[in-house]
C-alpha positions, 0 to 999 in steps of 0.5 A: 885579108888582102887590102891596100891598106893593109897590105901597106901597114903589114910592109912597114917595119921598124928599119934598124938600118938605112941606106945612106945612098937614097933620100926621100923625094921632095914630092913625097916629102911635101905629102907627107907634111901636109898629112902630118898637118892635118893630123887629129887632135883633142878639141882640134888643139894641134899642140905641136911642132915638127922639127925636120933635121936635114941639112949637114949642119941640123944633122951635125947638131943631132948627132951632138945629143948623142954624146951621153946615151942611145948611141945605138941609134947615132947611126940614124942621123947620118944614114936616114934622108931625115930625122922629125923631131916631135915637140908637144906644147906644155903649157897650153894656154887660151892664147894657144887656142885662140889660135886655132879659133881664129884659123877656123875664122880665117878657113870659114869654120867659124863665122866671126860673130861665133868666135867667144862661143867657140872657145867653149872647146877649152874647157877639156884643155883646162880640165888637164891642166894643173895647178901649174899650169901644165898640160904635157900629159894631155898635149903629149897625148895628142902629139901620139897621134900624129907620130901614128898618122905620120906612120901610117902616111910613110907606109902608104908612101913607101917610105921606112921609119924608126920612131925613136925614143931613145934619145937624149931629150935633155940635150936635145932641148938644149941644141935646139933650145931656139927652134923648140922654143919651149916646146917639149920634144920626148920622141923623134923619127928617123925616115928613109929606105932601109939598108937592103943587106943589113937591116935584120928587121926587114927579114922578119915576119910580121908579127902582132897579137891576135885580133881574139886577144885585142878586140872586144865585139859587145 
């Protein structure tokens, strides 16, 4: 099949090394967030927060979470342009969507004498919630989504990524305590070009399971 879209996602790769020479322009940069922002959500809930790490002392600061595991990806800190950090909320509350609701009001989604009725949308935030009051497993859900439309927007763009699970989300939560503010951070993205010699990853061939294997047509 030969199409853009296509073409791009079949470009991109897991980049397994960067060059530390080059760095993301502040033009792609800007798409890339105003796509990450507009990213898809259960009941429009955007329970999240995106954490860029690139300045020397943000990078130093990650490069500490690395002290105890994942050490296989340290080198990401220094040698991608930027590292994301994706945090999901796990207590979403009313409070939390009233914020949306009221966004809506402000961007003429919602008229104002609707905005009680809006909050009927809550009831599925409230069918995953617990007796706790916890909604990680929902919110986090929502957060895959927009590590896959963050994905998607870099191999439009050109730009290599490695999204990382390995790392070490105690300490994470803890150097970061302050931006995370009680936010939860399980996944992180490292972003820029691939090393052209010694990113093995890029060498290789696409290879995913068949469309037979993966699609049902009824």
């Amino acid at each position: 099949m030969t199409h853009p879209i296509i073409d791009d996602l079949t470009w991109r790769h897991t980049t397994k090394k960067y060059d530390a020479s080059r760095k993301v322009s502040q033009e792609d940069l800007d798409v890339l967030y105003e796509a990450m922002r507009l990213s898809a959500s259960s009941i429009n809930s955007q329970p999240w927060k995106f954490i860029t790490i690139e300045s020397d002392a943000a990078k130093a600061r990650m490069n500490n979470t690395f002290a105890n595991k994942h050490q296989y990806n340290q080198p990401h800190v220094f040698d991608s342009s930027q590292i994301i950090l994706f945090a999901y909320n796990p207590h979403y509350t009313r409070d939390d969507y009233a914020e949306v609701v009221d966004k809506g009001i402000e961007d003429k989604r919602i008229k104002p004498e609707d905005r009680e009725g809006a909050f009927g949308g809550f009831a599925f935030a409230e069918f995953n919630t617990d007796e706790n009051g916890y909604t990680g497993h929902w919110t986090k859900a929502q957060l895959y989504l927009a590590i896959g439309n963050t994905l998607h927007t870099l191999a439009r763009l050109k730009i290599d990524a490695t999204p990382l699970e390995g790392i070490d989300i105690d300490l994470i939560a803890e150097e970061f305590k302050e931006e995370l503010a009680g936010y939860q951070c399980d996944v992180a993205m490292a972003i820029g070009y691939h090393h052209p010699e010694d990113d093995f990853n890029a060498k290789l061939p696409k290879s995913r399971l068949s469309a037979e294997k993966v699609f049902v047509h009824l």
